[in-house]
C-alpha positions as CSV (number, residue, x, y, z in Angstrom):
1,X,-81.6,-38.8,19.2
2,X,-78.0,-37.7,19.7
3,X,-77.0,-35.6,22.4
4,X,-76.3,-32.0,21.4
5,X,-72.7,-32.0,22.8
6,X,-71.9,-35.0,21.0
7,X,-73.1,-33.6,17.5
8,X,-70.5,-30.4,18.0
9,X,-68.3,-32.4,19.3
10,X,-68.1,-35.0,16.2
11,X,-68.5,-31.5,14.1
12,X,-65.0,-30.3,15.7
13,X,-63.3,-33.5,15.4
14,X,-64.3,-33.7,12.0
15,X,-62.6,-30.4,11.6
16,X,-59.7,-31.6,13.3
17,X,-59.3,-34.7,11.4
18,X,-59.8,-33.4,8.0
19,X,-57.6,-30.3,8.2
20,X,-54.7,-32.1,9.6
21,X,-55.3,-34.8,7.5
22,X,-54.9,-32.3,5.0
23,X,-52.0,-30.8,6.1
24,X,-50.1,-33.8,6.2
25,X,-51.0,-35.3,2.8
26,X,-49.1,-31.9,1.4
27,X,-46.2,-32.3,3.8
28,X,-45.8,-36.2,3.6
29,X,-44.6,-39.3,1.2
30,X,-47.4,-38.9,-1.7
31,X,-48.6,-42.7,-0.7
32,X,-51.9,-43.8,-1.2
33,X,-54.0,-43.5,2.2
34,X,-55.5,-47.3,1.6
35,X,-52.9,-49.2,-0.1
36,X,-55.6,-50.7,-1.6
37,X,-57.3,-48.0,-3.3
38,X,-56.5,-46.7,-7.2
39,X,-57.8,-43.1,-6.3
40,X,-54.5,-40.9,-5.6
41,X,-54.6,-38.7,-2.5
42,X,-55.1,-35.5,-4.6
43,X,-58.4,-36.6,-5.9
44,X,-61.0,-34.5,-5.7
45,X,-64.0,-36.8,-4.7
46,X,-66.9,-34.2,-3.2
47,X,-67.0,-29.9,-3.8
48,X,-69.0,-27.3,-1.6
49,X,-68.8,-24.4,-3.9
50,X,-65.4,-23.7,-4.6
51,X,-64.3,-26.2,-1.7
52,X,-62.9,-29.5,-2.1
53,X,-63.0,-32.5,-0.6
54,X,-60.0,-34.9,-1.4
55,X,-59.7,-38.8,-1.3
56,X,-56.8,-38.3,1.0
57,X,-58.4,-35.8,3.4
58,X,-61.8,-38.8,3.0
59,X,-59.8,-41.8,4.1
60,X,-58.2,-40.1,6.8
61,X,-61.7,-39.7,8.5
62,X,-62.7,-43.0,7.6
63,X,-59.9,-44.4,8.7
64,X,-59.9,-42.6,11.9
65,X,-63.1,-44.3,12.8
66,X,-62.0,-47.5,12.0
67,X,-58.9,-47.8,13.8
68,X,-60.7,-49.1,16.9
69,X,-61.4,-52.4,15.4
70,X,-58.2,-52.4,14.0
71,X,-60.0,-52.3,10.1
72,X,-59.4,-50.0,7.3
73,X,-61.5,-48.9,4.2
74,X,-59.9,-52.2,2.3
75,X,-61.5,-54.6,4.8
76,X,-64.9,-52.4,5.3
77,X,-67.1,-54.6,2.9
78,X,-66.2,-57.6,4.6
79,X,-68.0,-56.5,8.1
80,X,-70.8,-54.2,7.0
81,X,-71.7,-56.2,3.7
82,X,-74.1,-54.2,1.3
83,X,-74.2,-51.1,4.3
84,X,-70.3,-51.3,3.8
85,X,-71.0,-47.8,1.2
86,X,-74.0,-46.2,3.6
87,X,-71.3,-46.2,6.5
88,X,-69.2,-44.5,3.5
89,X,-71.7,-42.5,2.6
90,X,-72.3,-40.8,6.4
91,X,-69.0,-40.0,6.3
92,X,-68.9,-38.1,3.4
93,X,-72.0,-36.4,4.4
94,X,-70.5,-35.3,7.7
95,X,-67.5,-33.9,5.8
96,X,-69.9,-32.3,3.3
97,X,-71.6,-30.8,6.4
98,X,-68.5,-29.3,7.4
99,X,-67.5,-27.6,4.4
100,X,-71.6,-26.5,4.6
101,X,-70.9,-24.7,7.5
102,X,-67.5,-23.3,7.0
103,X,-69.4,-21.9,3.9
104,X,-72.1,-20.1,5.5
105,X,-70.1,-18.6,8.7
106,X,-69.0,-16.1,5.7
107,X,-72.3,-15.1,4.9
108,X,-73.1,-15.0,8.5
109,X,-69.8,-12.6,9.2
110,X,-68.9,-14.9,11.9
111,X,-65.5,-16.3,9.6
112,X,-63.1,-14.5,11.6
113,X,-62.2,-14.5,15.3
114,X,-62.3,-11.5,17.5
115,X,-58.8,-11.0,19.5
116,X,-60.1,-13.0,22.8
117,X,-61.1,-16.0,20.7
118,X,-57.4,-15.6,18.9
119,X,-55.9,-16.2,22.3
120,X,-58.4,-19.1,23.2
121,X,-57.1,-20.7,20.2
122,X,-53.1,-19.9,20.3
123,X,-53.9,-21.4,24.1
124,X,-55.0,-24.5,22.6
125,X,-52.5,-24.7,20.4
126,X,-49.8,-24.2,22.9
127,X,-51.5,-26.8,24.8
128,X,-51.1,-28.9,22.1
129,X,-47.6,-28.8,21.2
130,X,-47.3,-29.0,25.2
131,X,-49.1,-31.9,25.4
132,X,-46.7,-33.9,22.7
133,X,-43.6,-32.7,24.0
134,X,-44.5,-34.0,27.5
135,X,-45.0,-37.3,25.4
136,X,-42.3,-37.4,23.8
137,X,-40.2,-36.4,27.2
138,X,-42.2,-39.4,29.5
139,X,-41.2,-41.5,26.7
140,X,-36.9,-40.4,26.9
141,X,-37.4,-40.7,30.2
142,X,-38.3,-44.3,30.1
143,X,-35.9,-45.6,27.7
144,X,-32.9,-43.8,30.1
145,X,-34.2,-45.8,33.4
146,X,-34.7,-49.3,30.9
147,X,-31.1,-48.7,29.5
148,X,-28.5,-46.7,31.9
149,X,-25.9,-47.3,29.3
150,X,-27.9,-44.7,27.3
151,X,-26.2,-41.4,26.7
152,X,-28.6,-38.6,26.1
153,X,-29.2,-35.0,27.4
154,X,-32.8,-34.9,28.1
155,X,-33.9,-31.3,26.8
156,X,-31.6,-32.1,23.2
157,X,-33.7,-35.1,22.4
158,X,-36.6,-34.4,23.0
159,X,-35.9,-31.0,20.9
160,X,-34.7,-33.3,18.2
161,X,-37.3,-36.1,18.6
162,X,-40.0,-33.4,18.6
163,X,-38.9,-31.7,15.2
164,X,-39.3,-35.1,13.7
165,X,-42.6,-35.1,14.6
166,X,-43.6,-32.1,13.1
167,X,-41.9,-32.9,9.4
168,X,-42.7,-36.6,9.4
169,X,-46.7,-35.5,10.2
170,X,-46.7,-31.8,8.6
171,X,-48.2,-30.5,11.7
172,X,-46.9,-27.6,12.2
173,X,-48.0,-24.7,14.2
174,X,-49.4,-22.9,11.0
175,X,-52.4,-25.7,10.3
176,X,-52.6,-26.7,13.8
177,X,-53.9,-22.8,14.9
178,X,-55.9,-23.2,11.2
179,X,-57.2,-26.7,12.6
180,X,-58.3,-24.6,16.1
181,X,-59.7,-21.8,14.6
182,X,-61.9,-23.6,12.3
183,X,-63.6,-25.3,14.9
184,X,-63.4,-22.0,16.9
185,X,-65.9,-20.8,14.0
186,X,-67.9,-23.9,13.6
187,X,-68.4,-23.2,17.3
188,X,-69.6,-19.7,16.7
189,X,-72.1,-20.9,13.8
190,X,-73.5,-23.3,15.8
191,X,-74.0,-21.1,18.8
192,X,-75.8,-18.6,16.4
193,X,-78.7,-20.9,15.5
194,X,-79.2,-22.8,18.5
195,X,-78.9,-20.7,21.7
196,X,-81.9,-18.9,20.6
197,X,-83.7,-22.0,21.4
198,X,-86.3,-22.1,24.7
199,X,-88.5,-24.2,26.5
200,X,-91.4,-23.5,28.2
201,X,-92.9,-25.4,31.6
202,X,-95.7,-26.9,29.2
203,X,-93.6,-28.4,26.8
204,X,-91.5,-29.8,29.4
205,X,-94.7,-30.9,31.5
206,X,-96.1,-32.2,28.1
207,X,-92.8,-34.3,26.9
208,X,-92.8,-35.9,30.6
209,X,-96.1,-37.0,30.2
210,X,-95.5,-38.6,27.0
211,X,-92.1,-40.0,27.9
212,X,-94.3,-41.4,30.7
213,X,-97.2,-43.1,28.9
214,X,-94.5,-44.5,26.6
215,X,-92.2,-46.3,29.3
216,X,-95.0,-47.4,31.0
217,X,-96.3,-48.9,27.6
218,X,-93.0,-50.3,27.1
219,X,-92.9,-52.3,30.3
220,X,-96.2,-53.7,30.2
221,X,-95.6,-55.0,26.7
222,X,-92.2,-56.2,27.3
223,X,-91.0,-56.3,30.7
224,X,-86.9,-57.4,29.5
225,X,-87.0,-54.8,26.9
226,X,-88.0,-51.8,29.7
227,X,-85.7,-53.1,32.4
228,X,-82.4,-53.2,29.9
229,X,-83.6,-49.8,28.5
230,X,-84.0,-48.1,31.8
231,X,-80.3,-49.3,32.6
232,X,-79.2,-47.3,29.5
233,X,-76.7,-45.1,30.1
234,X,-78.1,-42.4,28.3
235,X,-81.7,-43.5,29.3
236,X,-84.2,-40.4,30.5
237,X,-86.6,-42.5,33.0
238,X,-89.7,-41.3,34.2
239,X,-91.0,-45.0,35.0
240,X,-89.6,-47.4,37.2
241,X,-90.5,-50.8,35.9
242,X,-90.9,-54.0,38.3
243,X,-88.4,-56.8,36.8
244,X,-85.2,-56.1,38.9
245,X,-83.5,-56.0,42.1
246,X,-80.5,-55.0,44.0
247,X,-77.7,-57.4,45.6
248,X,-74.7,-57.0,47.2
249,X,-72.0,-60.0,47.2
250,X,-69.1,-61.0,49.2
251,X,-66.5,-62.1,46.7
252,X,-64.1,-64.5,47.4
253,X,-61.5,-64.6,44.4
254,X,-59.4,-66.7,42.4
255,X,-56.6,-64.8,42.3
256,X,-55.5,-63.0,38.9
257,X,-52.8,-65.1,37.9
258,X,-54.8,-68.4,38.2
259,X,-58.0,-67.0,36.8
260,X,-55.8,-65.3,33.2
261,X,-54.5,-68.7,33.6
262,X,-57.4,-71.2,33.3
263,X,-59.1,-68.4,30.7
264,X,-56.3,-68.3,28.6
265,X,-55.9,-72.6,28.8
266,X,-59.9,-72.7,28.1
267,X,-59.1,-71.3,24.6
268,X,-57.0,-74.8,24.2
269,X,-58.1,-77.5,26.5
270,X,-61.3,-77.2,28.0
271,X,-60.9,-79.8,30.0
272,X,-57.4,-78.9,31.8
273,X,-59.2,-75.4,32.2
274,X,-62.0,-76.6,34.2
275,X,-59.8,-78.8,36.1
276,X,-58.0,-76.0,37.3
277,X,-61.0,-74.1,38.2
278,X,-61.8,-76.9,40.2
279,X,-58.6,-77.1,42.3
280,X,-59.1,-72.9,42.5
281,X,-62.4,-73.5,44.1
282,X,-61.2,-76.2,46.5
283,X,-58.1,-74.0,48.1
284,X,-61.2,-71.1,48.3
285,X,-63.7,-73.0,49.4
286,X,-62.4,-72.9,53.3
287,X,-62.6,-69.2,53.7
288,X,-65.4,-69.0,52.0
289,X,-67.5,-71.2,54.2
290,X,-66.2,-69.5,57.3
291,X,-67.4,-66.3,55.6
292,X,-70.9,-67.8,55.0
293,X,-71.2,-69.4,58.7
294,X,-71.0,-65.7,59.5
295,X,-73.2,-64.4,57.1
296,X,-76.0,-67.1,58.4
297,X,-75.0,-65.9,62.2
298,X,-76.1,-62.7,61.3
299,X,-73.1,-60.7,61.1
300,X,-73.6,-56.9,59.4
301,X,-73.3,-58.0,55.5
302,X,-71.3,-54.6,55.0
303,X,-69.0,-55.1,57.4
304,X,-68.4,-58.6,55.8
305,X,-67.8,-57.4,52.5
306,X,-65.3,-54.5,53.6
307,X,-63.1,-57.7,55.5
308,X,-63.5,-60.1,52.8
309,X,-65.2,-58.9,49.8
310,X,-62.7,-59.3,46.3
311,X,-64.6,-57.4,44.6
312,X,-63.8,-53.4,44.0
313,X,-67.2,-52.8,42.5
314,X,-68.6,-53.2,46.2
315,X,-66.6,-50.4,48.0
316,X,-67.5,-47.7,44.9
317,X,-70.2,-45.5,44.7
318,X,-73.1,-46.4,43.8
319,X,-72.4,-50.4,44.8
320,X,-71.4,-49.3,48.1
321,X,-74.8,-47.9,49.1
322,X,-77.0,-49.7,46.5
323,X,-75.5,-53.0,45.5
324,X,-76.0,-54.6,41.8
325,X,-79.0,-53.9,40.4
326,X,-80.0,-57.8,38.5
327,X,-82.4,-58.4,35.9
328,X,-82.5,-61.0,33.2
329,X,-80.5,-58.7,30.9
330,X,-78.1,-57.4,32.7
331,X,-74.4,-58.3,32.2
332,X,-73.0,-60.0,35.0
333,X,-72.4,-63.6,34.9
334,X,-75.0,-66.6,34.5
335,X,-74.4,-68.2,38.2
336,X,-74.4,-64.8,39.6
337,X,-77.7,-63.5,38.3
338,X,-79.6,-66.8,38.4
339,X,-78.8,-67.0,42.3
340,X,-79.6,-63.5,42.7
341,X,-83.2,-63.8,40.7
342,X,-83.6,-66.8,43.0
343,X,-83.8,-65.2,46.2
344,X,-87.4,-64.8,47.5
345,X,-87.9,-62.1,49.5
346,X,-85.4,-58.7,51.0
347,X,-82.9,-59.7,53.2
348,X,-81.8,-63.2,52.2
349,X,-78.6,-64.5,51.5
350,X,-77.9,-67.4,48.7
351,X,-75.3,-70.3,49.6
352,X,-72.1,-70.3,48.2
353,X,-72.3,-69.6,44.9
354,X,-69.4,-70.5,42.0
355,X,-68.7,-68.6,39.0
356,X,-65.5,-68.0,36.9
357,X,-64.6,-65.7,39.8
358,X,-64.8,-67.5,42.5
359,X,-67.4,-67.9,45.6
360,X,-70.4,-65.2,45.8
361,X,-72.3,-64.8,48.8
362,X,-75.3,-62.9,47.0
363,X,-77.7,-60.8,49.6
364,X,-81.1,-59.6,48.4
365,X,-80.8,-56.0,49.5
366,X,-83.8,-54.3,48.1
367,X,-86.6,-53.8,45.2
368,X,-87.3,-50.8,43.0
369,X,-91.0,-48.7,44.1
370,X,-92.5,-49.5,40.9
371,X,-94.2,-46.8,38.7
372,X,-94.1,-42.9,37.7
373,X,-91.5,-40.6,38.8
374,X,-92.6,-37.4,40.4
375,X,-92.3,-34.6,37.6
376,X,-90.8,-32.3,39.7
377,X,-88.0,-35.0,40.6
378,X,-87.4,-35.2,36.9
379,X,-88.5,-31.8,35.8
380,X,-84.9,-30.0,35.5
381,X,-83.5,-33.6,33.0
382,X,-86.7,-33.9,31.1
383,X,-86.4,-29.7,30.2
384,X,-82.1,-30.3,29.4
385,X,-83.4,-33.6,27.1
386,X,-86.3,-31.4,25.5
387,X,-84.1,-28.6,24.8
388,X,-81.0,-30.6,23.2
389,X,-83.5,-32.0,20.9
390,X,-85.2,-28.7,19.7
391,X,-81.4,-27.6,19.0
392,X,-80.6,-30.8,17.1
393,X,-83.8,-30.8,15.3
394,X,-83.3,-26.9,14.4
395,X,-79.5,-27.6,13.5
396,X,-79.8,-30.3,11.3
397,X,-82.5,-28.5,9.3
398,X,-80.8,-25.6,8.9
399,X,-77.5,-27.2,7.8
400,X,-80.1,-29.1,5.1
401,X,-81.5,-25.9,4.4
402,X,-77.7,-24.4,3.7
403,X,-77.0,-27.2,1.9
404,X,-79.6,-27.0,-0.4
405,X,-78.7,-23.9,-1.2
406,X,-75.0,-24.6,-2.4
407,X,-74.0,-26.5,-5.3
408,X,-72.8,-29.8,-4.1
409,X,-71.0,-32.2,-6.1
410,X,-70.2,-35.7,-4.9
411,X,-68.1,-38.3,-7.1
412,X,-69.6,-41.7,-4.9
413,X,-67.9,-44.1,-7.5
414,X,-64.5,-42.8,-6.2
415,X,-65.1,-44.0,-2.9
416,X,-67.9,-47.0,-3.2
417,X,-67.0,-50.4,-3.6
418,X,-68.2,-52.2,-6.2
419,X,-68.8,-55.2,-4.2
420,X,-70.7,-53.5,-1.6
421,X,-73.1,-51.7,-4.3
422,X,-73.6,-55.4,-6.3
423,X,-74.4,-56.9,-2.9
């Protein structure tokens, strides 16, 4: 289940998206937003009531989440097949949302700001125009010190440079401060419903106990599956599975140019690649073996990867305490993790090891104390986790509820593909 933050947060930049989406389909050219489309910007292609929803405003959003993988709506189909119009689809429902709730804050009375959240948003929007100008200033500053032939007073051009901004994109300060204050009001609506929402020491007891039984289920049904899942980044563990250990490594690295060289050269000639990684590994293999003939003296391991260790994940927290934690999923690479698995037992140290990096010189530092974590340890993340999900169950059904109650219209064959829907 989502995060809670993460849901308002999509909400606002939803907001933020659409409305100056909007804003700048009235200012700009009149183009099509997907060159590829029919559908004019104007388009009316979903209604909340009396609000629309336009193609233009649509395919701004869409294309905002695209961008990242460098695709637009034209190439969608190509990548998500016959889910190409569900991705479509969620989008349109999260704008639909939006218009939902701008809807209802009227009937709630909380459409209008009071004079403290006027200045919270006029600061945001100064910040805003702040933010570009120091853009646009950084970016004068650089051409100057790359040409010293140029002749330009600072201050003027990035006056000038700046005004071009705001007629080429139509964000101006009047839809910018509408942009803020709408979310400013989705804000409020959402604060309405949810903060209401408690937990009590039993529920939270109760959810720990079955996040418990579950996790433990989990890793005695499939051991891989737990470990990766307890490395999650948004995992909530209350069971420490067996199935993985820490490491630290001494590094000794190819240097950068070498390395981009005989990756960008593998692409072409695998052979002439690996025979540069072999030369690499000669000119390293030196130091490393003086740096092993200490480790097997018994020199301090840490001490030995602060003088010679290449690799910046070992001096960071939590490396620098901890080490690597390895399991058959994790993503480090092959040599690495086999030779670290390998090790039998706390405290010993592999031979030089080769991997696209270099020489590791991989210690078995420690193992996990497998089993339940102590509910008071947990108590305080299980309650936050509990609580976020009560507010996202509440939210989402009273947006459905809301929703139900409006008349919605939306025109999906102005936005499908055809392809996708014959797939």
């Amino acid at each position: 289940m989502k995060h809670l933050k993460k849901i308002l947060a999509l909400l606002l930049a939803l907001t933020l998206l659409l409305s100056l989406g909007a804003c700048k389909k009235k200012e700009g050219t009149g183009d099509d937003a997907d060159p590829g489309s029919t559908v004019a910007d104007d388009t009316v292609v979903a209604k909340v009531n009396d609000q629309t929803i336009t193609y233009g405003e649509y395919i701004d959003v869409l294309n905002s989440y695209l961008q990242n993988y460098g695709l637009t709506d034209a190439y969608l189909d190509q990548f998500l097949g016959d889910q190409a119009n569900d991705f479509r689809d969620s989008i349109m429902n999260e704008l639909v949302s939006q218009k939902v709730i701008l809807e209802q804050s009227k009937a709630l009375e909380l459409d209008t700001l009071t004079e403290e959240e006027q200045a919270d948003v006029k600061e945001q929007v100064d910040g805003y125009f702040s933010s570009i100008k120091e853009s646009i200033k950084a970016e004068v500053e650089e051409e100057l010190e790359a040409d010293e032939s140029l002749e330009l007073d600072v201050d003027e051009e990035v006056e000038k440079r700046f005004n071009d901004f705001i007629e080429q994109s139509g964000y101006t300060e009047e839809y910018v401060t509408q942009v803020y204050t709408e979310s400013a009001i989705l804000s409020k609506v959402y604060a309405s419903i949810v903060d209401p929402v408690t937990v009590t020491d039993e529920e939270v007891k109760a959810h720990y106990d079955e996040l418990l039984a579950e996790q433990q289920k989990n890793a005695e049904e499939d051991l891989d599956t737990a470990v990766s899942d307890y490395f999650a980044s948004d995992a909530l563990n209350v069971y420490v599975p067996s199935g993985f250990r820490y490491v630290k490594h001494i590094l000794i690295k190819i240097p950068d140019e070498q390395y981009t060289e005989i990756n960008t050269l593998r692409a072409d000639d695998e052979e002439a690649a690996d025979e540069l990684y072999e030369q690499e590994l000669e000119k390293l293999k030196p130091k490393a073996e003086e740096v092993l003939a200490k480790v097997k003296a018994g020199e301090d391991f840490d001490k030995l990867i602060e003088e010679y260790g290449e690799d910046p994940g070992m001096t960071t927290e939590p490396n620098k305490s901890q080490g690597y934690a390895v399991y058959t999923n994790a993503s480090l690479v092959q040599e690495f993790k086999d030779a670290a698995l390998a090790l039998d037992k706390v405290g010993d140290t592999t031979e030089l090891v080769a991997s696209s990096y270099g020489y590791h010189i991989i210690k078995f530092v420690s193992e996990p104390t497998v089993g339940p974590i102590a509910f008071e340890t947990v108590k305080s993340t299980v309650s936050d986790n509990l609580l976020n999900s009560k507010k996202v169950e509440l939210w989402n059904a009273t947006v459905t509820e809301w929703r139900e109650g409006m008349t919605v219209e939306i025109h999906t064959d102005l936005f499908h593909s055809e392809a996708a829907d014959s797939e």
